[in-house]
Each structure stands twice: as structure tokens, then as C-alpha cells.
matplotlib code that plots the C-alpha trace (Angstrom):
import matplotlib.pyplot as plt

x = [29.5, 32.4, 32.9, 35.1, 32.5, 29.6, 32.3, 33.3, 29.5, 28.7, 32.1, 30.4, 26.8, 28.0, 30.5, 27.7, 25.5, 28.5, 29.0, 25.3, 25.3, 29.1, 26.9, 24.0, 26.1, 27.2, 23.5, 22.8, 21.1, 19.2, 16.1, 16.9, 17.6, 13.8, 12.2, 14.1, 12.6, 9.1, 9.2, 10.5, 7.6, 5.1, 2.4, 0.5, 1.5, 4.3, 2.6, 5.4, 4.3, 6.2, 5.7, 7.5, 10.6, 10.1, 6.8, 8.8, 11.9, 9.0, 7.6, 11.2, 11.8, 8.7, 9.2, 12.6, 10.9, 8.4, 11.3, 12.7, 9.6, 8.2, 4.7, 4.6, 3.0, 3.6, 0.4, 0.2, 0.1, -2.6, -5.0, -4.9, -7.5, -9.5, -10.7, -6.6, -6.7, -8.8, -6.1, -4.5, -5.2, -4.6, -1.8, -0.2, 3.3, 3.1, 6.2, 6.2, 9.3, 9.5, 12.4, 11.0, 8.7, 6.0, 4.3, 1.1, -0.1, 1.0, -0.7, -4.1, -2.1, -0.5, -3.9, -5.4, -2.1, -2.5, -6.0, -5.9, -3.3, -0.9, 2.8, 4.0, 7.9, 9.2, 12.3, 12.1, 15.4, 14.4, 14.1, 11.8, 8.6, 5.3, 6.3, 9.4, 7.0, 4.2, 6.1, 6.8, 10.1, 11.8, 14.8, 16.5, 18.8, 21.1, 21.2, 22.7, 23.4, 21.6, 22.4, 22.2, 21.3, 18.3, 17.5, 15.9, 19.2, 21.5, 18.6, 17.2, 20.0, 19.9, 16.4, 17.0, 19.9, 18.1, 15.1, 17.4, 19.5, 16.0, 15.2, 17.8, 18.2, 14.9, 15.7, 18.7, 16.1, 14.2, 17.0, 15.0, 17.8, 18.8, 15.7, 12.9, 14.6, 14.2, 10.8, 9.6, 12.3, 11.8, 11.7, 15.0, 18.3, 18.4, 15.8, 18.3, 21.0, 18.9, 18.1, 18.7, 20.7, 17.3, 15.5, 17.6, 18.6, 17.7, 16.1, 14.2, 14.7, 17.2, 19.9, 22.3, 22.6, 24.4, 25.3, 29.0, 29.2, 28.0, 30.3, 31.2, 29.8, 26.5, 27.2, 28.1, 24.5, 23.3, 25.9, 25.1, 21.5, 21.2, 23.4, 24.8, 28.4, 28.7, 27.2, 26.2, 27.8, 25.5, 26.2, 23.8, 22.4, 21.5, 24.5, 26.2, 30.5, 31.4, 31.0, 32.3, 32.5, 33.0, 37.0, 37.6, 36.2, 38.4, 41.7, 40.8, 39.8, 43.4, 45.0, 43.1, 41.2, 39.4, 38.3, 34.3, 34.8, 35.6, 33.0, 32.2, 33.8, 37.3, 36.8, 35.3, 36.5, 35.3, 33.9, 31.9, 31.9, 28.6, 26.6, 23.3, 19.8, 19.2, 22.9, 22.6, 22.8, 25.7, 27.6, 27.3, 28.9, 31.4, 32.4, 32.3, 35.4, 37.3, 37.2, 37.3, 34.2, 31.0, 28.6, 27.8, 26.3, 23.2, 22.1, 20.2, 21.8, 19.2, 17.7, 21.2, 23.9, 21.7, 22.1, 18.7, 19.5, 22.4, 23.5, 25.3, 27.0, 25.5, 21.5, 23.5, 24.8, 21.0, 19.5, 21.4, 23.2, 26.8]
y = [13.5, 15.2, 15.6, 12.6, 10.6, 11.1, 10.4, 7.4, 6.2, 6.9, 4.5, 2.1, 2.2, 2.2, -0.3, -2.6, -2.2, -2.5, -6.1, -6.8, -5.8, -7.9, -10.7, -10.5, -10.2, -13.3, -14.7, -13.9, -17.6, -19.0, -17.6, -13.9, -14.8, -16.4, -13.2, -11.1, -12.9, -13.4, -9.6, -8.2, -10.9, -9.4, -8.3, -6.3, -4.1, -5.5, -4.2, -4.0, -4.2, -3.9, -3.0, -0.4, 0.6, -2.1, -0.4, 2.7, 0.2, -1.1, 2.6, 3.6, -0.3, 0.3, 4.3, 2.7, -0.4, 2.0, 4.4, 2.0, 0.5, -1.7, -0.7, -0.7, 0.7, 0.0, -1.2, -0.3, -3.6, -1.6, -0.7, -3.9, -5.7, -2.9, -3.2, -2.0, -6.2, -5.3, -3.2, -6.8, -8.4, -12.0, -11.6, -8.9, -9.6, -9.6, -8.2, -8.6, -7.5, -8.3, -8.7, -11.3, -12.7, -12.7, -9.7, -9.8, -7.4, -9.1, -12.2, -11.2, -10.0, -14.1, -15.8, -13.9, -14.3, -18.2, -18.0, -16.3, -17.6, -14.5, -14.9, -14.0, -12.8, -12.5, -10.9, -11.8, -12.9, -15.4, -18.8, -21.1, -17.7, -17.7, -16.0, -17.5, -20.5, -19.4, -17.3, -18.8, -17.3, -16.7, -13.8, -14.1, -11.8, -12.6, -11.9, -8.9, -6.9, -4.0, -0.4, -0.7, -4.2, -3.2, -0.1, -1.4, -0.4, -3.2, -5.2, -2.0, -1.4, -4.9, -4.4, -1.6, -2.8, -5.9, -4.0, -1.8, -5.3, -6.3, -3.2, -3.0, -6.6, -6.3, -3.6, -5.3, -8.2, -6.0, -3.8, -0.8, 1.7, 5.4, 6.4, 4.6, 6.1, 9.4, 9.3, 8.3, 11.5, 14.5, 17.1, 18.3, 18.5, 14.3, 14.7, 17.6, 15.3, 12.7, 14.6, 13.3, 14.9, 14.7, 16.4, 19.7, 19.4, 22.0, 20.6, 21.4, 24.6, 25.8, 23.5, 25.6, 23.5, 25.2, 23.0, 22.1, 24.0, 27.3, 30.3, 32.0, 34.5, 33.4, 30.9, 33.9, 35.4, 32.2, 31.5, 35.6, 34.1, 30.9, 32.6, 29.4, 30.4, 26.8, 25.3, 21.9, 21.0, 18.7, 16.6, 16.9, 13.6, 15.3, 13.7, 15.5, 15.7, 18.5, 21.5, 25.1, 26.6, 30.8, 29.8, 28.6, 31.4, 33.9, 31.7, 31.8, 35.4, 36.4, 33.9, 34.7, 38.1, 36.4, 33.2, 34.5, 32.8, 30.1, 27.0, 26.0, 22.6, 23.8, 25.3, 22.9, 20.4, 17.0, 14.6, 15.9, 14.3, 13.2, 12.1, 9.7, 11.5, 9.0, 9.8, 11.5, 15.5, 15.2, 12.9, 15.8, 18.0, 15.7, 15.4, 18.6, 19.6, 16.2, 17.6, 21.2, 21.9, 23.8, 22.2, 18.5, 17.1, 14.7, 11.9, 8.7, 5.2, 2.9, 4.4, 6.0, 8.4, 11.5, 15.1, 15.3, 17.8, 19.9, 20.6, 23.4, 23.5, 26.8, 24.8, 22.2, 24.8, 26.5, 23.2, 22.8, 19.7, 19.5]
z = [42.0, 40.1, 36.0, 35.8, 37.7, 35.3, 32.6, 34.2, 34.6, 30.5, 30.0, 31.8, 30.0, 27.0, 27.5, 29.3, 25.6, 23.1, 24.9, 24.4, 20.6, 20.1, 22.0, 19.4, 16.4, 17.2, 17.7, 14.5, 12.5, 10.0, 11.8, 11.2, 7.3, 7.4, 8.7, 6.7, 3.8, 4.7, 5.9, 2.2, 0.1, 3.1, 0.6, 3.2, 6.7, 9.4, 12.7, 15.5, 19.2, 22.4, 26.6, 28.0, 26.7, 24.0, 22.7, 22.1, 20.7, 18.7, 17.1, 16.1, 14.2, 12.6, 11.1, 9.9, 7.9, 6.6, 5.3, 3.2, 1.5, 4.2, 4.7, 8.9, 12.3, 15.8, 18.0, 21.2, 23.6, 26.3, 23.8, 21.8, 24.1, 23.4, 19.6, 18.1, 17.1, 14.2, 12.9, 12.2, 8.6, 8.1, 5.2, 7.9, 9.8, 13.5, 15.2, 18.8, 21.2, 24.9, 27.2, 29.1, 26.6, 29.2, 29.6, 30.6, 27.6, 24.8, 25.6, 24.2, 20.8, 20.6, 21.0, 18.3, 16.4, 16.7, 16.0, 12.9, 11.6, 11.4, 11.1, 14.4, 14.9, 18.3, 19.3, 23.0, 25.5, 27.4, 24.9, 27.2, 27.4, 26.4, 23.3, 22.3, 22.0, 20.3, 17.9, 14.3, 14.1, 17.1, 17.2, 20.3, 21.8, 24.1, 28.1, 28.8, 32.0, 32.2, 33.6, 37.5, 36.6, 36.2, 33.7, 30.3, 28.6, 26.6, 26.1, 24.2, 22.4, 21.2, 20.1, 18.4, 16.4, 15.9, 14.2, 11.9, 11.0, 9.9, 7.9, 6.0, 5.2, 4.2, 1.9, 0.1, -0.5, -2.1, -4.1, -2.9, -4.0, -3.4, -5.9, -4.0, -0.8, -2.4, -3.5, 0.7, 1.6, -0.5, 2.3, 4.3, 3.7, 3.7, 0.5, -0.9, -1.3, -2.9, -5.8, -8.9, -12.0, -13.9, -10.6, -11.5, -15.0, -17.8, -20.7, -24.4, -25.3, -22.2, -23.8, -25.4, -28.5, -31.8, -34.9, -35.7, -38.6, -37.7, -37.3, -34.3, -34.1, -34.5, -31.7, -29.7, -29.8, -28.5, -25.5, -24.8, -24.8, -22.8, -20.3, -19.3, -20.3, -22.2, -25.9, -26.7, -30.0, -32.6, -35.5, -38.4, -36.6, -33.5, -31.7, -29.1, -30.7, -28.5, -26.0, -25.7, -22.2, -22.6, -20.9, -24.1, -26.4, -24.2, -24.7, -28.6, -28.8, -27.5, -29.6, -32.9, -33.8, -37.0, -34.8, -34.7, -39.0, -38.0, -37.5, -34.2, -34.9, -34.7, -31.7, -29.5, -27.3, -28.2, -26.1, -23.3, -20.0, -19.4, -16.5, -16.3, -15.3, -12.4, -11.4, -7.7, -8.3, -5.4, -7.4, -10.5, -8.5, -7.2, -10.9, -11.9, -9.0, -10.0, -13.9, -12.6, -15.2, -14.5, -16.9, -18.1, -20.5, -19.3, -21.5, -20.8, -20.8, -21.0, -24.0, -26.2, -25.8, -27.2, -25.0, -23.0, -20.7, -19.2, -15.4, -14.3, -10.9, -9.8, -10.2, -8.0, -5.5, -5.2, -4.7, -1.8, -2.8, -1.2]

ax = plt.figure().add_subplot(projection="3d")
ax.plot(x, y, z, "-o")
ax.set_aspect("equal")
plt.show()
């Protein structure tokens, strides 16, 4: 088999699945609205369980749920019969995924269902199965042709975007946001870009503040000290009226030999931009080039406009927030 051969053969996989998921997106009904409800209000686990391919469809569905705030874990259908059914509450979710909806495995896992009275899901293809029957809310997905006609492939793919369709509905329901993602992904580079301003903020004592009346020079000592290359400028109320980046001080110094005299108000550029503490740290920096600045001011919204902190893009830059 030659190059263009294989290509011609992935063409036609993938072309075989992207009709199976335009096929399901049409399928969508009322039922997958019900179990994205009763899975965001599920006040214990969702336990996903599959055969096959579908057990591993069934793994990946239930890592993504539990990303996103849905406490979940797959079960596997062989070792079910064998004492895993106690691993299954009575206020848990019961996810089951089969194909067929009648694998012999996931029979056992439907009688106990029914006889405890667990919500049972099913996402299964064929509407007239053993569990498309028992199940409480059925998902069906659409007959497909598979790879070969007979390789577990679009119906997997349908699974699988199925499951995620479920997740993230779920999450919506829920408003779980970009903070509660954060706090379930603080490692890697994915938990890098969810930091927050207030994650990598300077605060107390590392905020170069300096009253608006002070001279010059004495605001010098303190720019020279915080080493930030920027001052906060206050009010005698403790509001934030202003800021001084070092750019500035170097444009005044050639303009005027006597300006270390004069007060710090005259020199300053009122108005800092500022930037929320549970702003994203990416969308700082994404400021910070729009306004070609290197500093902002950091305040919190919900409680008043007051300077808590400060974020410079270099603390951005060493975080490794892009």
C-alpha cells in the first residue's frame, strides 16, 4: 500500500465518524437536557461503566466530569459481579455505555440498578435493548457505520463526544468557572495559565506606595528601593490618584533639572489602569501589551476601588503565563 493510500484510508475514517457525530448532533432531545440536570444536582459520585472499547470511552467521560467539578469514576463491567457493586451508593448516578445495549456484563450492574433504586443513564444504540429499557434516561446515539464495518470506531466517537456534551453542560449548570477549574488543575502549563492576578501579585509592604505630596526626591529613594521601576501614588485617604513608572522620571529629568522639588502629584499620571485580583494573570499581560505598560495597579471589585496589590509583567513572564 502506497502514501496516498493510507491517506486515502484516514479520509475515509474520519469521514465515516464526522457523519456519525453530524448524525448525533441532530439526535440531540429533551432526554439529554434531563441528565444533564439530574447529573449537575447529583449530590454524591456518577460511576460510568462500559465493555470493551466503551469501558475505556467510559474512563475518559468520567476523568472529564471529574475535571470540571463532577465527582466521578469508571467501574469496570468484569469485575462488577465480583464485589465492585458495593462501590455503588444509592444517591450515586449510574452511567452505563454499550453499543448494543446488550452485553452480557452489564446485565448484573442493571438488576442491582433497578433493585436499588439508582438512577440509571444509558447511552446505548440500539432503542429496543435490554438497557435502553431498563435505563431511566435513555441517550441514544445514532447507527453509524463503522471502520471496515466493523471496528468500534464512529460509534466511539459518538460516545465520546456524547460524554464531553454531558460534561460540559453539566458544568454550565453549575457556573463552575475558570477559578474552580483552576483550583482541580494547578500543576502544568494548563494550571500556569490559570493563574490568577492575585496568584502572582505583590502585596503589603512590596507596594511601592509614596504619598502625593512628597518631593521627588524622596520618592526616588523609594522607587531605587522597591526596585519595581514604578510608584503607587495615595491620597491622604489611602486612595490610589496616580502612578509613576521610572520612563516618566527620565522624560522629566531632561526636561527639568529642579523637578526632584517638586511633589509627586505634578508628576504623576493620573488614573491607573487597573485590573481585578480574580482577573486571569494571562489576561494582565494581555493588557499590559494593549497599554504598552509594565505594571498595574490591582484592586478588588467586590469590596472598593482601594490598591491591594501590584503586578508587574516580568512576575507574569517567570510564572510562565503567555
Amino acid at each position: 500500500m502506497n502514501k496516498k493510500k493510507f491517506i486515502s484510508e484516514a479520509n475515509n475514517v474520519i469521514n465515516l465518524e464526522i457523519r456519525a457525530l453530524q448524525k448525533l448532533k441532530k439526535s440531540i432531545n429533551n432526554s439529554f437536557g434531563e441528565a444533564v440536570i439530574k447529573i449537575a444536582k447529583c449530590q454524591s459520585k456518577v460511576i460510568l461503566c462500559g465493555v470493551g472499547k466503551s469501558g475505556l470511552i467510559a474512563s475518559k467521560i468520567a476523568a472529564t466530569l471529574s475535571s470540571v467539578g463532577t465527582p466521578s469514576f469508571s467501574l469496570a463491567a468484569s469485575e462488577a459481579s465480583h464485589g465492585d457493586l458495593g462501590m455503588i451508593s444509592k444517591k450515586d448516578i449510574l452511567i452505563l455505555i454499550s453499543n448494543s445495549g446488550e452485553t452480557s456484563e452489564l446485565k448484573n450492574i442493571i438488576q442491582f440498578a433497578k433493585r436499588n433504586k439508582i438512577l440509571l443513564i444509558g447511552i446505548v444504540s440500539k432503542k429496543d435493548s435490554i438497557l435502553s429499557k431498563a435505563s431511566d434516561i435513555k441517550l441514544l446515539i445514532p447507527k453509524a457505520k463503522e471502520a471496515e464495518g466493523i471496528v468500534p470506531t464512529s460509534s466511539t466517537t459518538s460516545q465520546l463526544a456524547l460524554g464531553d456534551a454531558l460534561a460540559i453542560s453539566s458544568m454550565k449548570y453549575k457556573k463552575f468557572g475558570k477559578l474552580d477549574f483552576k483550583k482541580l488543575h494547578p500543576s502544568g502549563s494548563l494550571g500556569s495559565q490559570l493563574k490568577t492576578v492575585e496568584d502572582i501579585m505583590m502585596t503589603g509592604k512590596n507596594i511601592p506606595f509614596v504619598n502625593e505630596n512628597i518631593k521627588m526626591s524622596k520618592a526616588l529613594k523609594i522607587l531605587t528601593e522597591k526596585k519595581l521601576g514604578v510608584l503607587i501614588v495615595r491620597n491622604k485617604t489611602g486612595k490610589t490618584i496616580g502612578i509613576i513608572t521610572d520612563g516618566q522620571i527620565r522624560r522629566m529629568s531632561q526636561k527639568n533639572s529642579e523637578f526632584q522639588i517638586l511633589p509627586v502629584k505634578k508628576i504623576m499620571t493620573k488614573k491607573p489602569i487597573n485590573i481585578d485580583k480574580n482577573e486571569l494573570a494571562a489576561k494582565a499581560l494581555s493588557l499590559m501589551n494593549k497599554k504598552k505598560i509594565t505594571s498595574l495597579v490591582v484592586i478588588n471589585k467586590k469590596i472598593s476601588n482601594r490598591t491591594i496589590g501590584i503586578i508587574h509583567i516580568h512576575t507574569i513572564l517567570q510564572s510562565n503565563i503567555s
